[in-house]
C-alpha positions as CSV (number, residue, x, y, z in Angstrom):
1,X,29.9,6.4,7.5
2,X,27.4,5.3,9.8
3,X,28.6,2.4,12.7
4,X,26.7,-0.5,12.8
5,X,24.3,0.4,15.6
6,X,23.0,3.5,13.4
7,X,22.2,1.2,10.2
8,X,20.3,-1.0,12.4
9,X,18.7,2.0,13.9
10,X,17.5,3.4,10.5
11,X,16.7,-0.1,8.9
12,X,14.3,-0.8,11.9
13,X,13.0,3.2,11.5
14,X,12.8,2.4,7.3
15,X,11.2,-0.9,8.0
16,X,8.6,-0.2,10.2
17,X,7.5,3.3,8.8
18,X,7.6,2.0,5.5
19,X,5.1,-0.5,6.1
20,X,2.9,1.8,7.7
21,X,3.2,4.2,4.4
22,X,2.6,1.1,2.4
23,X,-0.9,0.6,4.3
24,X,-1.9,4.0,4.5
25,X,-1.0,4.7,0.5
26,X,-3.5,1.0,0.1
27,X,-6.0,2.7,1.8
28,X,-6.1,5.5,0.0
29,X,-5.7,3.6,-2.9
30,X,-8.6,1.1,-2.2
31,X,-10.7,3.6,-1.1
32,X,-10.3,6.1,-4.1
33,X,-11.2,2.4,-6.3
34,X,-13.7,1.7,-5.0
35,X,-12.6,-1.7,-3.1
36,X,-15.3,-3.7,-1.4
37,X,-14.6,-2.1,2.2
38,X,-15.6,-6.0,3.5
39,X,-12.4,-7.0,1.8
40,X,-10.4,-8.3,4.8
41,X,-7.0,-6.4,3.3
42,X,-9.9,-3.3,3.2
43,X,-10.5,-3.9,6.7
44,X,-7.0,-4.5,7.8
45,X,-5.7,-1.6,6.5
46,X,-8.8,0.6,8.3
47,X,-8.4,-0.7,11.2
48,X,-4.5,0.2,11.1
49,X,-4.7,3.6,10.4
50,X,-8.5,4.4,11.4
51,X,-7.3,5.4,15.5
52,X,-5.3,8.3,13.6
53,X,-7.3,9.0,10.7
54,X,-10.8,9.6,12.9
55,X,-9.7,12.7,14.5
56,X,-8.6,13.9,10.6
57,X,-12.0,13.2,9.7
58,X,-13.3,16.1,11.9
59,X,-11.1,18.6,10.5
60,X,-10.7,16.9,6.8
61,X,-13.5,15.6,5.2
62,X,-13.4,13.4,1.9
63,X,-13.6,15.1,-1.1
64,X,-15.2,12.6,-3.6
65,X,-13.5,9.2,-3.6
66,X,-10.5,11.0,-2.4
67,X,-9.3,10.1,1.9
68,X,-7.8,13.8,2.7
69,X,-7.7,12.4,6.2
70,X,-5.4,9.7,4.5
71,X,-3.2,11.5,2.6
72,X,-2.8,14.1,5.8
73,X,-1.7,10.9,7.8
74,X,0.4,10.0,4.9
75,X,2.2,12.8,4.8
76,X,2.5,13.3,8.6
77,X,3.8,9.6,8.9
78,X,6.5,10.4,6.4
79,X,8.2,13.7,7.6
80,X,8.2,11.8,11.1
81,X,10.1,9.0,9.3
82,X,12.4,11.3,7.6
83,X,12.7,13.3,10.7
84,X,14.3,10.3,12.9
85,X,16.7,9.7,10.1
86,X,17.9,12.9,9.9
87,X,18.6,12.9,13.2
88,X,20.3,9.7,13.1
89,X,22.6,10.8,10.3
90,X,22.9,14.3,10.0
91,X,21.9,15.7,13.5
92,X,19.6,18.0,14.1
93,X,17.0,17.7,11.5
94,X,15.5,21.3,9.2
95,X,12.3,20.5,9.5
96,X,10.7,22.7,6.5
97,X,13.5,20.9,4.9
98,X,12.0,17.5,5.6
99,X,8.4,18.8,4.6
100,X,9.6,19.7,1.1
101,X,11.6,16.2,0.8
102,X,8.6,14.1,1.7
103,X,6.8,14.9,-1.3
104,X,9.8,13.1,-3.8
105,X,9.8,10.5,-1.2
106,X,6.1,9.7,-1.3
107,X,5.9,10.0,-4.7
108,X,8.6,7.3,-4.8
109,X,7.1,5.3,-2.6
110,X,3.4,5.4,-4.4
111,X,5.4,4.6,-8.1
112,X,7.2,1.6,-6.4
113,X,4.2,0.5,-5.1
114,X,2.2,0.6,-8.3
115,X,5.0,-0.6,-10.0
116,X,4.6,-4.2,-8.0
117,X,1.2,-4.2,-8.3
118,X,1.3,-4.2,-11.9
119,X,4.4,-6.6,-12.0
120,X,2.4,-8.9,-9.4
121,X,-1.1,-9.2,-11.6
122,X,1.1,-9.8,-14.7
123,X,2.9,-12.5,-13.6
124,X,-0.5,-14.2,-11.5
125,X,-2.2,-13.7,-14.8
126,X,0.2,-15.9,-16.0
127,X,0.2,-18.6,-13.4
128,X,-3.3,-18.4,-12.0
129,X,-5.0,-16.3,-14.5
130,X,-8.6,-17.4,-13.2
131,X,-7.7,-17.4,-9.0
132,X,-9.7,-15.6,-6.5
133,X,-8.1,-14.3,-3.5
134,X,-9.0,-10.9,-1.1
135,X,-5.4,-9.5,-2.1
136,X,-5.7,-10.2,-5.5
137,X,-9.0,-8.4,-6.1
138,X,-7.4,-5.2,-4.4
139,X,-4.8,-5.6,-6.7
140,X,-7.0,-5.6,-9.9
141,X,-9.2,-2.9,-8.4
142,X,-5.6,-0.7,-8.0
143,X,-4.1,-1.5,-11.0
144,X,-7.1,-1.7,-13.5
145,X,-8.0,2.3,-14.0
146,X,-4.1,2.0,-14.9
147,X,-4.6,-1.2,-17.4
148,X,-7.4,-0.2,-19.4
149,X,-6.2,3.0,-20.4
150,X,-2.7,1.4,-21.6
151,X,-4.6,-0.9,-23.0
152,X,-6.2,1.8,-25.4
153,X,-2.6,2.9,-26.6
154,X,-1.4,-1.0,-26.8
155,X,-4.4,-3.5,-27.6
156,X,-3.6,-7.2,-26.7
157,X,-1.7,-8.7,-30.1
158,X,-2.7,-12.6,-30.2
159,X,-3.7,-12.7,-26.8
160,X,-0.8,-11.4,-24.9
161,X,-1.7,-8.1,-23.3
162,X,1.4,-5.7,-23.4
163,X,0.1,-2.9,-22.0
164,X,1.7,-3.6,-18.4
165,X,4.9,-3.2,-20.7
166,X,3.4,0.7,-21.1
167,X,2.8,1.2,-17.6
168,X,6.2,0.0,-16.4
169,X,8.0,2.2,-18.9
170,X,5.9,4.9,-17.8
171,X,6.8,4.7,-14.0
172,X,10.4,4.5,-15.0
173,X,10.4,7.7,-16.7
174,X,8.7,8.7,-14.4
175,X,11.4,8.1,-11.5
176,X,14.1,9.0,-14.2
177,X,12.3,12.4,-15.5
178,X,10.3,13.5,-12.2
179,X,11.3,12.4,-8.9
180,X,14.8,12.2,-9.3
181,X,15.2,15.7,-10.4
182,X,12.3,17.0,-8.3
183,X,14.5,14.9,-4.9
184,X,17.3,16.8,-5.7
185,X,16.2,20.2,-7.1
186,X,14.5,20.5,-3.2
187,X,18.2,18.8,-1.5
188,X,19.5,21.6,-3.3
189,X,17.3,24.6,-2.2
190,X,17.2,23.0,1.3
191,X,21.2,22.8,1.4
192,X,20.7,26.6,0.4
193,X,19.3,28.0,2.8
């Protein structure tokens, strides 16, 4: 069990690299949906990770709407993350290890936060179905690709749209059927060797 001075530790390492992964996965995100770049949550989250992702641009270009410099930064910014906590808890971290258990972790991290998005336009669409706001147009740009094809499967039935209901269910399973297994299928291997 970890003392007190080690939770702190990793809840101020989880904190703050979290929200970094959070920006970098919107940018990536608003940038593969086309988001209006002059979007000030567009331009907040370039200018966050833009000093690290220029250099990436020389060596990684884009490929189509995709930011490889992104998801390169992504991934880098996670195995530090899980680097620091293994060393906090475990010692001396295996770093190929940690490069095969960012992938579960990320792909946790990218469900989670499509799962709020979704959560977050269902429950403005009932409060303030008409409101405008810079966040909420990144939020429709993310979740709508995701919307209208659920929307196919589960047409709206006297106005109320329960596709979201399709798109939550989905993520679960996914969590349930994918990452979990996946998370410990790699602890496993990596405890192997």
């Amino acid at each position: 069990m970890a003392g007190p001075l080690t939770q702190a530790i990793l809840l101020i390492i989880n904190v703050l690299f979290g929200a970094y992964i959070f920006v970098i996965m919107l940018r990536i995100l608003m940038m593969a949906t086309g988001v209006n770049f002059h979007n000030p949550l567009a331009q907040f989250a370039h200018k966050v990770t833009e000093p690290v992702c220029a250099p990436l641009k020389k060596v990684l270009p884009r490929v189509r709407a995709f930011d490889m410099p992104g998801v390169v930064l992504l991934f880098l910014v996670d195995v530090i993350k899980l680097t620091l906590i293994a060393t906090f808890t475990t010692g001396l971290p295996f770093l190929p290890g940690l490069i095969l258990l960012a992938i579960p972790d990320l792909l946790s991290s990218f469900v989670n936060l499509i799962f709020f998005a979704v959560l977050i336009v269902v429950i403005l669409s009932w409060i303030q179905p008409q409101g405008h706001n810079p966040a909420l147009e990144v939020l429709y740009k993310i979740t709508d690709p995701l919307m209208r094809r659920a929307q196919k499967l589960i047409p709206p039935v006297a106005g109320f749209d329960l596709s979201p209901i399709l798109i939550i269910l989905g993520i679960k399973l996914v969590e349930i059927l994918v990452i979990g297994p996946l998370f410990v299928a790699i602890a496993r291997f990596v405890g192997g060797l």
